[in-house]
DRENKOL-906161 format. One record per residue: chain; x, y, z of N, C-alpha, C in turn. Coordinates in Angstrom, 3 decimals, m for minus. Example, Ala and Ser with C-alpha at 12.3 -4.5 7.8 and 13.67 -1.06 7.14 Angstrom:
% residues 2
PASE,A,13.190,m5.690,7.800,12.300,m4.500,7.800,13.200,m3.300,7.800
PASE,A,12.850,m2.250,7.080,13.670,m1.060,7.140,12.900,0.030,7.870
***
This chain:
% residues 79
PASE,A,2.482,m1.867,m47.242,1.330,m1.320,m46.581,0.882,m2.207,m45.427
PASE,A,1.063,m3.500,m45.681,0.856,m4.662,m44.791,1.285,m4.215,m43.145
PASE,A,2.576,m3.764,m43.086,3.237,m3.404,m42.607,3.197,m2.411,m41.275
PASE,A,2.394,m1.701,m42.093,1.742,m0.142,m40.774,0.827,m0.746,m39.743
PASE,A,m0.034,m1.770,m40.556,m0.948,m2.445,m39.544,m0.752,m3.774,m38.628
PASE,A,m0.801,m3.889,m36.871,m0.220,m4.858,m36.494,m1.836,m5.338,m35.875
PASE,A,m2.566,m6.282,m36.033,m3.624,m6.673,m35.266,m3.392,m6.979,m33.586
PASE,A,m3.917,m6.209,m32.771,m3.703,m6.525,m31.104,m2.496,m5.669,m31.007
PASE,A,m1.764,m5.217,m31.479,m0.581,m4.333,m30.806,m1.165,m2.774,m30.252
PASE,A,m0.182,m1.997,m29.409,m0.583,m0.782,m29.493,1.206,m0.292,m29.069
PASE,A,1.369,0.578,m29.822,2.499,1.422,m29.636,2.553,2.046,m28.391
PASE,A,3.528,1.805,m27.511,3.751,2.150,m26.082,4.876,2.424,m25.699
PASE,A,5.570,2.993,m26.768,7.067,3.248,m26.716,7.270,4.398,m26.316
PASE,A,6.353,5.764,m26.542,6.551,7.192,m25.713,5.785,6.945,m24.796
PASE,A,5.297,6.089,m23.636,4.547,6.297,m22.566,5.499,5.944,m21.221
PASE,A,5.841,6.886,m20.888,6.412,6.929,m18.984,5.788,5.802,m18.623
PASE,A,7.086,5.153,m17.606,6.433,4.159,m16.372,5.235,4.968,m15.808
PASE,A,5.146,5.886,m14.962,3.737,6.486,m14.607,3.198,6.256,m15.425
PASE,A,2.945,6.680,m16.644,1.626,6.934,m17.709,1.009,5.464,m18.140
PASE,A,1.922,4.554,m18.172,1.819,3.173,m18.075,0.915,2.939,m17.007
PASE,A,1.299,2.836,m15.911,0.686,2.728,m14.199,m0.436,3.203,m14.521
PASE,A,m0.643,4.181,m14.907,m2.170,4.867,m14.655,m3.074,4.398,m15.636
PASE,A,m2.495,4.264,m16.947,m3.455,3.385,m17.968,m4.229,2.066,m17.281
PASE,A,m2.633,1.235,m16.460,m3.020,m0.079,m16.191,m4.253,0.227,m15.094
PASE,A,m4.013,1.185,m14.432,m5.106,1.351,m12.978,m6.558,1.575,m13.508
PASE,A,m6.618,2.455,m14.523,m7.228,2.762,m15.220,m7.838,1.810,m15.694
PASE,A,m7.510,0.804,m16.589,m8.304,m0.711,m17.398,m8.667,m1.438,m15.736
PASE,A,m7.713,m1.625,m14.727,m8.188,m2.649,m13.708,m9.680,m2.181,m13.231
PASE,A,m9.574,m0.656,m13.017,m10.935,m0.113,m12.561,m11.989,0.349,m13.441
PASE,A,m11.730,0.266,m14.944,m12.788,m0.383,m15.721,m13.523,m1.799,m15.637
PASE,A,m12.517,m2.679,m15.516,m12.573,m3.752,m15.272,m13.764,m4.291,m14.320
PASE,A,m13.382,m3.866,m12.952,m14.118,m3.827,m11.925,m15.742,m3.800,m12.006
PASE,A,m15.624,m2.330,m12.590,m17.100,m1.941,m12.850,m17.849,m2.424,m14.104
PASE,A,m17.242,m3.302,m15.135,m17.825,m3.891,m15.687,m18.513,m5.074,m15.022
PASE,A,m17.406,m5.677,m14.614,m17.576,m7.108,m13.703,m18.850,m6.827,m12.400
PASE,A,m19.026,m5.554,m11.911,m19.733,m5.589,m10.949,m21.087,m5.252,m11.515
PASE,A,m21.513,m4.394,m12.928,m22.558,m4.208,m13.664,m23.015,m5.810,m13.742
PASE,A,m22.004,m6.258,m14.734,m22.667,m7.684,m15.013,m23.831,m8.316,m13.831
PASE,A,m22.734,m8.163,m12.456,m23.135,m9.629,m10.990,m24.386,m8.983,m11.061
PASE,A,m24.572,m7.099,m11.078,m25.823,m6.327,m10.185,m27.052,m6.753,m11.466
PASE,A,m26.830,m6.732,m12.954,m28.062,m7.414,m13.721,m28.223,m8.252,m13.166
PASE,A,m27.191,m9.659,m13.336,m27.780,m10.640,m12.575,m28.752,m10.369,m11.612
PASE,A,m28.386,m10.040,m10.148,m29.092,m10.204,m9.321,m30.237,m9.263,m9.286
PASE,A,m30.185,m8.237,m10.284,m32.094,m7.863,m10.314,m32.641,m9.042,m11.439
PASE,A,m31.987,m9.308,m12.347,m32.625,m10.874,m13.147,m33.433,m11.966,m12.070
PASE,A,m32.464,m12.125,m11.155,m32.794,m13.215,m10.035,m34.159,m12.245,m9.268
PASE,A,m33.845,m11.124,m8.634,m34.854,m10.511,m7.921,m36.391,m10.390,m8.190
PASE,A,m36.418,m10.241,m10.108,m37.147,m10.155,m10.534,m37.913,m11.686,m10.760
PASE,A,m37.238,m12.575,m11.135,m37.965,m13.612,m11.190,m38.491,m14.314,m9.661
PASE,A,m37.652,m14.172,m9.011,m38.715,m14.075,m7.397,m39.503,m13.686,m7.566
PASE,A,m39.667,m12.102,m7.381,m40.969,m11.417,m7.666,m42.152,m11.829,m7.965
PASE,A,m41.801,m12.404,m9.586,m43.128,m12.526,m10.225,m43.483,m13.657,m10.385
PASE,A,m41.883,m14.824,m11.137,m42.496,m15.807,m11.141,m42.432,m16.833,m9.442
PASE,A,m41.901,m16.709,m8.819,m42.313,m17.370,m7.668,m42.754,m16.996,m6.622
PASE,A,m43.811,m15.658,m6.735,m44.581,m15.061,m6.157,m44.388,m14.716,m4.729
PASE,A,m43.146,m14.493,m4.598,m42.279,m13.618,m3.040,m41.885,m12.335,m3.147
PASE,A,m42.434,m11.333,m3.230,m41.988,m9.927,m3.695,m41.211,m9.506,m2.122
PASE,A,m41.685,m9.518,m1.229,m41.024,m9.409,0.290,m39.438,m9.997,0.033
PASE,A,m39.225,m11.466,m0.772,m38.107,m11.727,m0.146,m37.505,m11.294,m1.292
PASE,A,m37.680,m10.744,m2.662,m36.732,m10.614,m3.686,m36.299,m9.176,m3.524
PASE,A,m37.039,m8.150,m2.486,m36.645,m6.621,m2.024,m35.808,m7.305,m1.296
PASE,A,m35.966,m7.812,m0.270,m34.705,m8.107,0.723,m33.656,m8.257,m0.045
PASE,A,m33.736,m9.625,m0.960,m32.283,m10.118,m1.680,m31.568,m9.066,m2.442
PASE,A,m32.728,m8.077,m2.699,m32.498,m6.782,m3.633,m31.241,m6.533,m3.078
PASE,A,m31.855,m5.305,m1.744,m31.500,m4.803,m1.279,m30.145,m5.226,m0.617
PASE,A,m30.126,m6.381,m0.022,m29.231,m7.061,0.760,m27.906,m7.332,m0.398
PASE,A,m28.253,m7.628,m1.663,m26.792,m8.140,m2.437,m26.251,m6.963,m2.895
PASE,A,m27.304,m6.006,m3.455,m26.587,m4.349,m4.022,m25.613,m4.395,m2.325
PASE,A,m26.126,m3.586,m1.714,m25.280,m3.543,m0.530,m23.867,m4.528,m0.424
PASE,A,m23.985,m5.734,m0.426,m23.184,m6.639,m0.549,m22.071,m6.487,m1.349
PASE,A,m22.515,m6.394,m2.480,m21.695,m6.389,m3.892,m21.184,m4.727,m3.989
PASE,A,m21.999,m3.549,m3.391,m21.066,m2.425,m3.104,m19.901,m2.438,m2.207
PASE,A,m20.080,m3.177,m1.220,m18.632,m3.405,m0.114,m17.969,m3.990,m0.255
PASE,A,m18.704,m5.244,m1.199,m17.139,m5.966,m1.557,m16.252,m5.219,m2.682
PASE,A,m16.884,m4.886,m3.545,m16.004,m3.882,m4.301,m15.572,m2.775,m3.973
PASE,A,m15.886,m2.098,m2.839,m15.135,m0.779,m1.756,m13.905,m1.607,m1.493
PASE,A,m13.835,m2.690,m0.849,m13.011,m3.339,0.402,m11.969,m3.946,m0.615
PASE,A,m12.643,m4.240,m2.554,m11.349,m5.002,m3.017,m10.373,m3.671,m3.763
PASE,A,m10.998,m2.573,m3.203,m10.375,m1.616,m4.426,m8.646,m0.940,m4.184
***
């Protein structure tokens, strides 16, 4: 019974080179958008503590605004 179960494997023996390719494209551009969720909390984390605790609401909209933007083109331009 031991046997049926392999921890970390996955059977990939009926999957086409394509179907392969597209899985992999598939996880890279999961990937991506995890990695870019994470940076964009961050930087409303950061925005927000401008805000309130160091009492610049003017410059933490800018940084807002300015890194979303940022962090959308760089991930257009790496895709």
């Amino acid at each position: 019974m031991a046997d049926k179960f392999a921890a970390g494997t996955t059977d990939i023996s009926g999957l086409t080179a394509r179907e392969m390719r597209e899985h992999e494209e598939a996880f890279r551009g999961f990937s991506k958008f995890v990695l870019f969720a994470v940076l964009h909390v961050g930087l409303v984390l950061g925005c927000i503590a401008l805000a309130f605790l160091a009492n610049i609401p003017v410059l933490a909209l800018l940084v807002g605004l300015g890194g979303t933007l940022a962090l959308v083109m760089g991930f257009l331009v790496s895709t």
